[in-house]
C-alpha positions in Angstrom: -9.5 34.6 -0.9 -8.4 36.5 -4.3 -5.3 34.4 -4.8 -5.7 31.8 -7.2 -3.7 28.8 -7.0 -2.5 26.2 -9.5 -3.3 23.3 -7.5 -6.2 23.3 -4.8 -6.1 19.2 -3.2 -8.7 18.3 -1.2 -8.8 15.5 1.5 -5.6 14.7 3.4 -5.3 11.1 2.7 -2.1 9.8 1.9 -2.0 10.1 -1.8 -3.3 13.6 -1.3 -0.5 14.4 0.3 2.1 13.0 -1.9 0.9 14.6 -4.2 0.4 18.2 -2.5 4.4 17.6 -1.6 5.4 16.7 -5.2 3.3 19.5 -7.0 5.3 22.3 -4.3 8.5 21.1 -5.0 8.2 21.4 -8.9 7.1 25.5 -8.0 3.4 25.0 -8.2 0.7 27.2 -6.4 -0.8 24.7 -3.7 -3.6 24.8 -1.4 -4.4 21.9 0.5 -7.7 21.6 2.4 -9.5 18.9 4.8 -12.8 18.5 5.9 -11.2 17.1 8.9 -9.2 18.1 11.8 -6.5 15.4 11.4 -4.1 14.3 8.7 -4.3 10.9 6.9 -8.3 10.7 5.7 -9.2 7.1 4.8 -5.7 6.2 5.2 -5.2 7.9 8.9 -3.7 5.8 12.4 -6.0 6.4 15.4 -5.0 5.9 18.7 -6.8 2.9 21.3 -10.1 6.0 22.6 -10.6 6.7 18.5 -10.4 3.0 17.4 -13.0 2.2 20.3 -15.3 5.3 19.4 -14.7 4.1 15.8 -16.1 0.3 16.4 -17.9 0.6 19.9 -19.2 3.8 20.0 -18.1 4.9 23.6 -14.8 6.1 24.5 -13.9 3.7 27.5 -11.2 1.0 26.2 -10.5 -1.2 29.1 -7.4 -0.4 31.5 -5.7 -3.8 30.7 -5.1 -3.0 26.3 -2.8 0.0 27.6 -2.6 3.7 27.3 -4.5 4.9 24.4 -2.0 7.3 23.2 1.0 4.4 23.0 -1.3 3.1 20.1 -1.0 4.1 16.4 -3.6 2.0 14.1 -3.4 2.1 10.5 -7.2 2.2 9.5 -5.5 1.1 5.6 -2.2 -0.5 6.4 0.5 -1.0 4.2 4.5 -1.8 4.1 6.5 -0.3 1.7 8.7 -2.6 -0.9 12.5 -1.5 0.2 13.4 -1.0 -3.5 9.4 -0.1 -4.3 8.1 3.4 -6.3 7.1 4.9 -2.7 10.6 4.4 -1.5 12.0 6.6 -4.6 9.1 8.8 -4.3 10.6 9.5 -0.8 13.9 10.2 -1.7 13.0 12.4 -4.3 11.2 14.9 -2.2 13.8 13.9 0.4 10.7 13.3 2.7 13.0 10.7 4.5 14.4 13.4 6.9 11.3 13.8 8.1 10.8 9.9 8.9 12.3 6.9 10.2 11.7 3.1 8.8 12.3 -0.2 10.2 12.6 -3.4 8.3 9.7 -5.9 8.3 10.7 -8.8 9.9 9.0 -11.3 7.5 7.1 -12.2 4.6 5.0 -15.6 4.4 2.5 -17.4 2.1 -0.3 -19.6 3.1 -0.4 -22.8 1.1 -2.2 -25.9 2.1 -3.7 -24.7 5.3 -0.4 -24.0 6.4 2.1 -20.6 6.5 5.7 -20.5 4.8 8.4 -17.7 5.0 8.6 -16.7 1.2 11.2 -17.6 -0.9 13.1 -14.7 -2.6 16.3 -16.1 -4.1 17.2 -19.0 -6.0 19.1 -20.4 -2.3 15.8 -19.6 -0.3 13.9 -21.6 -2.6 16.6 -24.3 -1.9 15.8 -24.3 1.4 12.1 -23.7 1.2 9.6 -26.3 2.6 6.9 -25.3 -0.1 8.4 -27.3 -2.6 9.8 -30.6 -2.7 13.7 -31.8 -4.0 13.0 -31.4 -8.0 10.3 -28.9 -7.9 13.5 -26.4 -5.7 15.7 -27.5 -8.6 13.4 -26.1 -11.1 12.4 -23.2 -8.5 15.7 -22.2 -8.5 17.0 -22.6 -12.1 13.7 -20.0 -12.4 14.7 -17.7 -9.7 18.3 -17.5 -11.8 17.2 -16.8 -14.8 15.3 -13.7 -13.5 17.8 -12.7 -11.3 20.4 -12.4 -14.4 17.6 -10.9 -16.8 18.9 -7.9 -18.7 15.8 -6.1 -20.9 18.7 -4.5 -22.5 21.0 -7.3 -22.9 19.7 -10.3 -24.8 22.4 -12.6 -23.9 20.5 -13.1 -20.3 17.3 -13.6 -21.9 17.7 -17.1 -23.5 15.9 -16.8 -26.9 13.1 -15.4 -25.1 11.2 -12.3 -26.1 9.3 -11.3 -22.5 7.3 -8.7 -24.1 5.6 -11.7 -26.2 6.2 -14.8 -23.7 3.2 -15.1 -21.5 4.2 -15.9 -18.0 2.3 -18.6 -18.3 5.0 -20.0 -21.0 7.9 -18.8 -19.1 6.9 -20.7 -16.0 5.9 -24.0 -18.5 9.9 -23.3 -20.0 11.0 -24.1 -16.1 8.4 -26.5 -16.0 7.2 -24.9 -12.3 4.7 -27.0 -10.9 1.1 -24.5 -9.4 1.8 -24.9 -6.4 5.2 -23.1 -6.8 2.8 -20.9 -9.4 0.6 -20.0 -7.3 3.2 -18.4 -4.6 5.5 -16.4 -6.8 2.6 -15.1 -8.7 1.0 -13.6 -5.5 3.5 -13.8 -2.8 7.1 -12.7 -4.9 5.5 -10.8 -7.6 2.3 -9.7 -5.6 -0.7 -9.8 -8.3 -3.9 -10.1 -7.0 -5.5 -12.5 -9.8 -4.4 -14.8 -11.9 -4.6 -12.6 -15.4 -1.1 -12.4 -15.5 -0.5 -15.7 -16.2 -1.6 -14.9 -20.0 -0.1 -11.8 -19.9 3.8 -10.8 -21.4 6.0 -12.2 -18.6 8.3 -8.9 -18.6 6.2 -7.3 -16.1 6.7 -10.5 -13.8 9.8 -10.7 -14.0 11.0 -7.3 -13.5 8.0 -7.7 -10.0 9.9 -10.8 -9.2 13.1 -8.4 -9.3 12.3 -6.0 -7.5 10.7 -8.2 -4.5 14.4 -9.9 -4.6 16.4 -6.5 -4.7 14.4 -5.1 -1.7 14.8 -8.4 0.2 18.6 -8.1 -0.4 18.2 -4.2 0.3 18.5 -4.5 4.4 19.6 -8.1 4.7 16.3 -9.0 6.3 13.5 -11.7 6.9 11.4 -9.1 4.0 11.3 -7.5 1.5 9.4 -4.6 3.7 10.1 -1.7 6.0 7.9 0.4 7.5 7.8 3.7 10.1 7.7 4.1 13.1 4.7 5.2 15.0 2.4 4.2 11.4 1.7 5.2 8.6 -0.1 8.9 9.6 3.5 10.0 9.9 3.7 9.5 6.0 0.8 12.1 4.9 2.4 14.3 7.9 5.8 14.1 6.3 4.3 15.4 3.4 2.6 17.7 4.3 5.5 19.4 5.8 7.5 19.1 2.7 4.6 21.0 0.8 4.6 23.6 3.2 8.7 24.2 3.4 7.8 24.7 -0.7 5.6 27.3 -0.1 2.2 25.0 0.3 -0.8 26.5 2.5 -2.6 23.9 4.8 -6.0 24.1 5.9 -7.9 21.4 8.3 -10.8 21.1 9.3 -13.0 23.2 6.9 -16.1 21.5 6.4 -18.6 21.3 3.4 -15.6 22.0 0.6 -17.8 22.7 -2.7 -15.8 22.3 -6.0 -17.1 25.1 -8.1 -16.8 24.8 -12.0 -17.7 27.4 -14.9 -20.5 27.2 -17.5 -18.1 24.6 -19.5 -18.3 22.3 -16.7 -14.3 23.0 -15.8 -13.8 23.5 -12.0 -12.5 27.2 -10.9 -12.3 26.9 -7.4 -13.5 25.1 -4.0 -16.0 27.2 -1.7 -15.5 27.0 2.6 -17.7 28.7 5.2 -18.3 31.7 2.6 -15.1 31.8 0.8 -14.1 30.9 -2.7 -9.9 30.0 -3.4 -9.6 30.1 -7.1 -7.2 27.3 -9.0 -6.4 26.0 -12.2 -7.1 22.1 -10.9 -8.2 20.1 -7.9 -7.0 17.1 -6.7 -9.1 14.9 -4.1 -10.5 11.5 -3.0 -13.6 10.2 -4.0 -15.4 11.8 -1.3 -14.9 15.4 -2.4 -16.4 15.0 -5.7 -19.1 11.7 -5.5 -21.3 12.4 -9.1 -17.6 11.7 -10.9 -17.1 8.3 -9.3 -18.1 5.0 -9.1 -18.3 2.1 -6.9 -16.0 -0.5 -8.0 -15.9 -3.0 -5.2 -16.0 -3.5 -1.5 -13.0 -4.4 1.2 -14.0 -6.4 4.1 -11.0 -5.9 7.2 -10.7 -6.8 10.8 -8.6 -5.0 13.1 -7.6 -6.9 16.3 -4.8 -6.3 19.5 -3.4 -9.1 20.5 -0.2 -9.8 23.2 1.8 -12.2 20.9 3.1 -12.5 17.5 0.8 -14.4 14.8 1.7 -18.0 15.6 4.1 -20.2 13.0 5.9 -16.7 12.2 9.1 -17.2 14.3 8.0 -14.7 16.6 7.9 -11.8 14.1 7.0 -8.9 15.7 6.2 -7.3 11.9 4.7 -9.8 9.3 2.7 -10.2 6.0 1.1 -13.0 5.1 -0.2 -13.7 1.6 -3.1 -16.1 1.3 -3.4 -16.5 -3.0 -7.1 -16.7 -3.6 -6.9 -20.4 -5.3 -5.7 -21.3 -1.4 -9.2 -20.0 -0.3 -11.5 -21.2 -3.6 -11.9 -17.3 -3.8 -11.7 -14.7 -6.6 -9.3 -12.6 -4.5 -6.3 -12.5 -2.4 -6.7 -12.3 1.2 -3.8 -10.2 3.3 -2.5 -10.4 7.3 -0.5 -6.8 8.4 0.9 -7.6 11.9 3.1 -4.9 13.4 3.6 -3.9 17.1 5.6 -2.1 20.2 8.7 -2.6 17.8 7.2 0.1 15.7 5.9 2.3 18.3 2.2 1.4 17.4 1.4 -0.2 19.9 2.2 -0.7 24.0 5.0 -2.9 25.3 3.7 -6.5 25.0 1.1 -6.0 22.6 0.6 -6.8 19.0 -1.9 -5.0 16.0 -3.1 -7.8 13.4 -5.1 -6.9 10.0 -6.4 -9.1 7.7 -8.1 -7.4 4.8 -9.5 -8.8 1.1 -11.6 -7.4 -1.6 -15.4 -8.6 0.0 -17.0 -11.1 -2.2 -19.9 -11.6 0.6 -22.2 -9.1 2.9 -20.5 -11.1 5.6 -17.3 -10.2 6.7 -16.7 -12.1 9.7 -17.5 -15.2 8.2 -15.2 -14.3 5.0 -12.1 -12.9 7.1 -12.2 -16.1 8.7 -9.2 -18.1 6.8 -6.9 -15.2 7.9 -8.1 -14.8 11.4 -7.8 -18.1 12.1 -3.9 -17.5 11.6 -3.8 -15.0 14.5 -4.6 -17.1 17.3 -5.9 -15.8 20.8 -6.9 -12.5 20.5 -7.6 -9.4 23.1 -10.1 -7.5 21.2 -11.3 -7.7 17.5 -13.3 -5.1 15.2 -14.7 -5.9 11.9 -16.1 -3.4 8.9 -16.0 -2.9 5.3 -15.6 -0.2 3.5 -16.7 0.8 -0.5 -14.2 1.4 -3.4 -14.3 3.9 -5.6 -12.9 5.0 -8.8 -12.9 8.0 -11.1 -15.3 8.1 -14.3 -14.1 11.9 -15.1 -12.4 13.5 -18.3 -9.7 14.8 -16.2 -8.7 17.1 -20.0 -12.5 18.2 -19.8 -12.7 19.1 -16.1 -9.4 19.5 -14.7 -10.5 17.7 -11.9 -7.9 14.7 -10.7 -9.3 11.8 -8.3 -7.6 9.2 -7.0 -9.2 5.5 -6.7 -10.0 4.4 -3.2 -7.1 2.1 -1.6 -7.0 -1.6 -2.2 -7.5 -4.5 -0.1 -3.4 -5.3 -0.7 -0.7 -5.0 2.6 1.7 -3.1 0.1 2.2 0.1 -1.4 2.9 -0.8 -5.1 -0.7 -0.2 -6.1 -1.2 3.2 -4.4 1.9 4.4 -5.5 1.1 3.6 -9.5 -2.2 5.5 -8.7 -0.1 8.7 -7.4 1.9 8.7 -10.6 -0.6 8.3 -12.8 -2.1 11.6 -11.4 1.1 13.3 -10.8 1.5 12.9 -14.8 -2.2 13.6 -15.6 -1.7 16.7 -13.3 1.7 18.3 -14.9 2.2 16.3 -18.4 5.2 14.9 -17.7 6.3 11.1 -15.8 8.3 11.7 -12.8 11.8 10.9 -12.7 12.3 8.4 -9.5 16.3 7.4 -10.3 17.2 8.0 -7.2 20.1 6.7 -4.9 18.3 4.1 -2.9 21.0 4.5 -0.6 19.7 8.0 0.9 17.3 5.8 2.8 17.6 3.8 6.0 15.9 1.1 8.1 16.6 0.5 11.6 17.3 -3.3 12.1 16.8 -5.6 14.8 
């Protein structure tokens, strides 16, 4: 190989490939490589004979779970906000002729032992069991305010200054109760602790907006849409966009070694006797495992059920929410249900997920507040899984790594991550307005 290439990404995974796309349609040199034969790394969808070779070890599902190939399991699944980063990212790289979405059906919180659909509008929180008559009032008179919030207009923003205003202070203004707290923190404006309360309230508000703009988007039970036949088809879609802009694709070449100079800057990545020059590399933690660290631990069950999660109004797509102070935990906990409606599954049958950040060595016991949600269930596979983040100088290297994925049942997270790289990578923040109207969700 005596080409050298501004870009040489390693790993597959679904940031990878965002990335590889993005970097080949702004005219840079890219060479994209996996250890594996398959797209998606961490973040791939295995059919029902992978999933069992996966968690059982054989390859023998039994006959009455379905074909194997009519199954499509995200191994780190995730919806996509309607209005979200990912969305624009798509239409940017017009990636979304390669795909097709459906809307989430809904979006619920688990408070008091119990599962609500999530208020996302001053009239849903009207209507909203969660709360009771006054608490709605105040709810709403909330839900109002940052629904008419202007950064750049300071009539809407009621002699408050949100880039000194903790949330904490906003929600005291509304005088919200923590019950009502403790859901739009985690369920609207999906933190994952509760360190934003003492943080500015801008960033809350403008989450809170954008949760209510994508639930408006396709005039669904969610905020959510997702595609069909899972998530793989994203990194797939991706990679096809790289290669229409000139990107090479190579799978399955093991042992990738990331070569650097005598300055300790990398040169190039060496396969099966070959050396491909570049400039940079981008990859997962696993490519490059002396510049990371472990930064935590995700504990997730998988299991195949033939109904919908009960108390969801037979959703055939759902999230549910559980905000750690619910479970006297330090972390949120997350249900992903999807099924035959996406083409991930056989006719009749359901895929449930529930995933958190492990605070034990004992997932099954731990998962157990969101399990208990799913009812009867065919078949169910348990695991964790290490996190990983970068400890680089990516100026001293030129080596980019992305952090392993989250515990969370969105995208907003991940997609922060690619950006962050995408501007560490090429200097400069990428320009996401877009018309949200080039993209489309199928609706029930």
């Amino acid at each position: 190989m005596d080409e050298e290439y501004d870009v040489i990404v390693l790993g597959t995974g679904l940031k990878e490939c965002i990335l590889s796309g993005l970097l080949s349609v702004d005219g840079l040199k890219v060479l994209h490589m996996d250890r594996n034969d398959y797209y998606g790394g961490e973040s791939t969808s295995l059919n029902l004979i992978q999933l069992w070779k996966r968690f059982r070890g054989g390859d023998n599902p039994p006959p009455h779970l379905g074909s194997s190939r009519d199954y499509n399991v995200d191994m780190i699944p995730k919806y996509i906000m309607a209005n979200g980063a990912l969305v624009r990212v798509l239409i940017h790289t017009d990636v979304t002729k390669y795909l097709s979405f459906k809307a989430v059906d809904g979006s619920y919180v688990y408070n008091k032992g119990k599962i609500h659909k999530v208020p996302a509008t001053d009239m849903e929180a009207l209507k909203s069991p969660l709360m009771g008559f006054f608490e709605k009032r105040r709810a709403r008179t909330l839900f109002s305010y940052v629904h008419n919030y202007n950064e750049t207009d300071p009539n809407t923003h009621q002699g408050m200054d949100l880039t000194r205003v903790t949330t904490r202070q906003l929600f005291a203004k509304y005088g919200i109760d923590e019950n009502t707290v403790d859901f739009i923190g985690h369920a609207v404006a999906l933190h994952r602790d509760d360190y934003y309360l003492d943080k500015p309230a801008l960033d809350t508000v403008k989450r809170m907006q954008l949760y209510a703009e994508s639930f408006a988007r396709f005039g669904g039970g969610s905020s959510y849409i997702y595609p069909f036949y899972g998530l793989a088809e994203l990194p797939q879609a991706f990679a096809r966009l790289s290669a229409v802009y000139g990107g090479t694709y190579m799978l399955d070449k093991p042992d990738c070694k990331v070569e650097f100079d005598e300055e300790g800057k990398v040169h190039g990545v060496t396969s099966q006797g070959e050396t491909a020059k570049c400039k940079k590399v981008v990859c997962d933690p696993s490519y490059l495992p002396n510049k990371v660290k472990k930064v935590g631990k995700v504990a997730r069950a998988i299991a195949i059920m033939s109904h919908p999660i009960p108390d969801t109004n037979d959703s055939h797509s759902v999230q549910i929410i559980l905000p750690q102070k619910q479970l006297c935990r330090k972390s949120d906990m997350y249900v992903f249900c999807c099924s035959y409606s996406h083409n991930v599954a056989p006719k009749g049958k359901f895929i449930a997920l529930v995933s958190t950040e492990a605070e034990t060595g004992h997932p099954e016991t731990e998962l157990k507040p969101g399990t208990d949600l799913l009812g009867h269930v065919d078949e169910i596979f348990f695991e964790t899984y290490d996190r990983f983040e970068p400890v680089n100088e990516p100026s001293l290297d030129n080596c980019i790594i992305s952090t392993s994925y989250d515990a969370t049942t969105h995208f907003e997270s991940t997609v922060s991550d690619v950006l962050n790289m995408y501007t560490l990578i090429t200097g400069k923040v990428l320009d996401l307005d877009v018309d949200l109207n080039a993209a489309s969700a199928a609706e029930d």
